[in-house]
N, C-alpha and C positions, 0 to 999 in steps of 0.2 A: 600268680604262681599257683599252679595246678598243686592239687592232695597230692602229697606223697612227696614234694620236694621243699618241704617247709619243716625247720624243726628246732628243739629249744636248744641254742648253742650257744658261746661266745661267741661274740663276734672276731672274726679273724681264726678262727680252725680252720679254713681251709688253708690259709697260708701256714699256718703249723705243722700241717698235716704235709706240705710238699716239704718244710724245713728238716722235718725229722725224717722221713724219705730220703732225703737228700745229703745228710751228716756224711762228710769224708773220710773218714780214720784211714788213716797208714796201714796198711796190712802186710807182712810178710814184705814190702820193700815194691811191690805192684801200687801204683797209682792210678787212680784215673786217666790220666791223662796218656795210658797207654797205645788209642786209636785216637785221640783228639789234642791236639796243641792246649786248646782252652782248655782239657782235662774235663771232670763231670762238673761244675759250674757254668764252662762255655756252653755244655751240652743241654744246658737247665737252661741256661736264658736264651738259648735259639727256640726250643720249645716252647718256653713262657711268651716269648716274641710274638710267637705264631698263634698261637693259643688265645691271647689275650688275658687270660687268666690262672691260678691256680690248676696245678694240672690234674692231679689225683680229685679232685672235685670238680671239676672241668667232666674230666671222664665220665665220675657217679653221676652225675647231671643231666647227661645225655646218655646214657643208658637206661637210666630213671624212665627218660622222655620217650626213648624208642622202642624200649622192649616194653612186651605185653603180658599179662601170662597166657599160657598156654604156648607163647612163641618157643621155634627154636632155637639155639644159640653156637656157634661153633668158635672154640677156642682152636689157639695151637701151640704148642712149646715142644721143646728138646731139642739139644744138642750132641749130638754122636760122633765122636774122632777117635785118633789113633792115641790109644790111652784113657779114653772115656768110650767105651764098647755100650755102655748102658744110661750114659746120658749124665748130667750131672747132678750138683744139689740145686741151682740157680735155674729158676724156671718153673719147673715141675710144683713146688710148693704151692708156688704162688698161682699158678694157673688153677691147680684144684681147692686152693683157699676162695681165690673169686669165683670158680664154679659155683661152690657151698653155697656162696654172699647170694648170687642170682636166682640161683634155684627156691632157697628160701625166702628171698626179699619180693621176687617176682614169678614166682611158682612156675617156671619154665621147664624145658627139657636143654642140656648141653652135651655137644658131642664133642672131645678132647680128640686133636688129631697129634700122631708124633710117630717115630720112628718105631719102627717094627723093636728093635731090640729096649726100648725104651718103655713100652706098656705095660710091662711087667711093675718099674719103680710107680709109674704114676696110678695105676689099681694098687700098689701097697700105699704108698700115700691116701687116698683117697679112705683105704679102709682103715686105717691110723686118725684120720682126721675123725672121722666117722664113730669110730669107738670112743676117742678119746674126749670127743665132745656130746657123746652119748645121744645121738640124733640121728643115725643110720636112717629109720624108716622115715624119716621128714626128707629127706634130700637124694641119698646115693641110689636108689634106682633111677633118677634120674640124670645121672651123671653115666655119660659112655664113652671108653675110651678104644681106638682105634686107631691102627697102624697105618700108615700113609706112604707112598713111592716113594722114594729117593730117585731114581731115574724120572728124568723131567717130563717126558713121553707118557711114561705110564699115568705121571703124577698129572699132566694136562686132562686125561681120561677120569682120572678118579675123582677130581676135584670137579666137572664139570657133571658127571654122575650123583655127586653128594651134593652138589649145591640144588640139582634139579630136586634129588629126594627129600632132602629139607627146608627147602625156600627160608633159611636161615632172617635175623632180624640183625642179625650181629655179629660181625667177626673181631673176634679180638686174640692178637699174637702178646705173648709174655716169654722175653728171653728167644726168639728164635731166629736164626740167623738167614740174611736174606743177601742176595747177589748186587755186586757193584753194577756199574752201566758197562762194565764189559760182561757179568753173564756170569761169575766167581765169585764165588760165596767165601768168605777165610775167616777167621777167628782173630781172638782178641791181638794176635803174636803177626798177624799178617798171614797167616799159611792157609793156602786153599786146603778147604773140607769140604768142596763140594758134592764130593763125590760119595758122601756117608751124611748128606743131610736129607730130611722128607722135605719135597720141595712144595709145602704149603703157599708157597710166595703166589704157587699157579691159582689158589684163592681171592687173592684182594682185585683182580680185575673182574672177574665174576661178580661179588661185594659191591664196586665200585658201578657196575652195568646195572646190578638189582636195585641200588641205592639204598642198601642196608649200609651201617654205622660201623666204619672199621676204628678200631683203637689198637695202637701200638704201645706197649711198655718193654722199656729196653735202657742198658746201664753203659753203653760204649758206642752207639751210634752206627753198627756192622748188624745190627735187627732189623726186621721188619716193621715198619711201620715209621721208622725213623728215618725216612728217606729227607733228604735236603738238611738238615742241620749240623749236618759237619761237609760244610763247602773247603776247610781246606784241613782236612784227613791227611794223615800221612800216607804214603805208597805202601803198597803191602810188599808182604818177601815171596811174591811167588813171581814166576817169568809173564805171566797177564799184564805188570806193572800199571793198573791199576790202581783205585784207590781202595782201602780197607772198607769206608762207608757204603752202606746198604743204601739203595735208590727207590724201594718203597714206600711210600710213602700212608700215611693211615690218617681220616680223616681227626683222630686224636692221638695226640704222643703224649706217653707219659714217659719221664726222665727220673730216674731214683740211683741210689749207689748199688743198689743189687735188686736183679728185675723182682725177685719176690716182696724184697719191700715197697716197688713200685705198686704190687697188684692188692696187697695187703692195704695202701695209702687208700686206694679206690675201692674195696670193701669196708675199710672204716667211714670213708666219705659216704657211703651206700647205708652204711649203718645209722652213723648220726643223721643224713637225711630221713631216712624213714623212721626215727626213734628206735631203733631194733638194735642195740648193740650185740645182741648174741650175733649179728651176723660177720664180726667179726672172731676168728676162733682166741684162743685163749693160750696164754704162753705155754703151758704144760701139752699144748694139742700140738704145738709148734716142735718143740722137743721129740716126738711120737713121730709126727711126719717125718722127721730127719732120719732120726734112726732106723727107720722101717726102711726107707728111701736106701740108705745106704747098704742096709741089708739084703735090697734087693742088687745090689751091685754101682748105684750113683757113686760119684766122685765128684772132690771138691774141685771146681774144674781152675782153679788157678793153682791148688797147692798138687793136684793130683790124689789126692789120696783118700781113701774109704773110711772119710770120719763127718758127722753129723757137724760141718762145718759149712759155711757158703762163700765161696769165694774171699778165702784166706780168713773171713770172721769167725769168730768162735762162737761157738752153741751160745753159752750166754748173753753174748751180742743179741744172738738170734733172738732169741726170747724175751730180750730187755726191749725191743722193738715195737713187738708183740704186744707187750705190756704197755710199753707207754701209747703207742696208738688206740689201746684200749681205754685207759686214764682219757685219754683226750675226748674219745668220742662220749665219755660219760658225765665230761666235766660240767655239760649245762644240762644235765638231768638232777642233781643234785642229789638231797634224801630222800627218801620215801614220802608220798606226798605233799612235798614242794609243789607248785606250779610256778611256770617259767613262760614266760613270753615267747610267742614263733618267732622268729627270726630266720632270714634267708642264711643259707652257709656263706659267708663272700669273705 
């Protein structure tokens, strides 16, 4: 095992780390199992299936492996419909918390792509993160974020523009919503929003020809990256009568109950492998992000409404999250001069 992927843990954090990622609670009367039969359990062990292991360390592991510094990196997230004009809370955090994790862990450069009306939440996110963990000059000039087509056309054109300018190392989608095998993109309710998504999806075949490292993190199996693990989806409500499930597929899936805690899971995984837990952010930075996010117009995209919640959770959920994926990546560091055995994450 190459430097950098070895570090003093317990043995078994990665499977903790996908456990608390994974915690179900009832929220507002929405369950998982809104686009999947098996709900987010079935969603978790078709992933895990495929995977063969822990997924959120799975992922750190192989980004670990692939990226270099100096590489560059292309995220993507947002989701934009009628009632959500500026995108939501679910997504957007977690995309610019893993940016932070990369940029600092692996000194790269990442370009965030998302919808034009949507750039706005994810630059205040970013500069909330930024302040709030008092690190601005270490990482956010290096963080760029940029509007992307929604028309497919266009988007075929921009995506094959941006893939040549950046000969990218990595593509990774968080929360972003991708088209069934008939070409219909719909949300969590079955209703096409195709037509108000950036159609990044026109990325992962590029990715997949270059042979850079896609990784998918998504909470309903209707994302990118999630393609094949919900074989029996329920039909959506729109006249396509297709199925709700995304047919993209990423050579990693991560499965979490809200894609931010997915992407969160894989920066604390990124942390404890390289001993660096600041590259996880810190509950109070979590807090900051939401509320800037929503200031700038986000909404909670299950409950609808303009409060520093994520998909029906409440802010202190948020943060208790936060926290304890913090606790964990610090658990085999112990006191102050301790020393601890390497140990592989597994």
């Amino acid at each position: 095992m190459s430097r950098g992927h070895r570090l003093p843990a317990a043995s078994g954090l990665a499977e903790l780390l996908d456990r608390l990622i994974t915690l179900d609670p009832p929220l507002n009367g929405m369950g998982s199992g809104a686009v999947s039969p098996g709900g987010l359990p079935g969603l978790y062990r078709a992933a895990r299936q495929q995977a063969g292991h822990p997924l959120a360390d799975g992922a750190a592991d192989r980004l670990l492996r692939r990226v270099r510094a100096g590489d560059r990196l292309l995220l993507t997230t947002g989701l934009v419909a009628p009632g959500i004009p500026r995108g939501e809370t679910d997504g957007p955090a977690g995309a610019v918390a893993l940016a932070r994790a990369l940029i600092l862990g692996r000194r790269v450069r990442v370009v965030l792509v998302t919808e034009s009306s949507a750039v706005p939440v994810l630059e205040g996110a970013a500069d909330a993160l930024a302040a709030s963990e008092g690190d601005r000059a270490r990482w956010r000039a290096d963080l760029t974020v940029l509007a992307f087509p929604c028309d497919p056309q266009a988007a075929t054109v921009e995506a094959r523009r941006l893939w040549r300018g950046l000969q990218p190392s990595a593509l990774v989608s968080v929360e972003k919503l991708g088209p069934n095998a008939k070409g219909v993109i719909h949300n969590m309710q079955g209703r096409d929003v195709t037509a108000t998504q950036a159609r990044t999806d026109r990325l992962f075949p590029l990715a997949r020809r270059a042979g850079a490292l896609t990784v998918g993190i998504g909470d309903r199996g209707n994302e990118i990256g999630l393609g094949g693990l919900l074989p029996r989806a329920g039909r959506c409500a729109c006249p396509c009568a297709g199925s709700i499930a995304c047919v993209i597929r990423a050579e990693v899936p991560v499965v979490a109950f809200s894609s931010n805690w997915g992407a969160y899971g894989v920066a604390a995984a990124m942390a404890a492998r390289l001993g660096h837990p600041g590259l996880l952010h810190q509950p109070r930075s979590e807090a900051r992000m939401l509320r800037r996010m929503v200031r700038a117009g986000a909404v909670d995209g299950i409950t609808g409404r303009r409060a520093p919640t994520v998909d029906g959770g409440s802010l202190p959920l948020q943060t208790a999250i936060v926290g304890l994926l913090g606790a964990l990546v610090t658990l085999g560091f112990g006191p102050p001069g301790r020393k601890h055995p390497h140990r592989t994450l597994k």
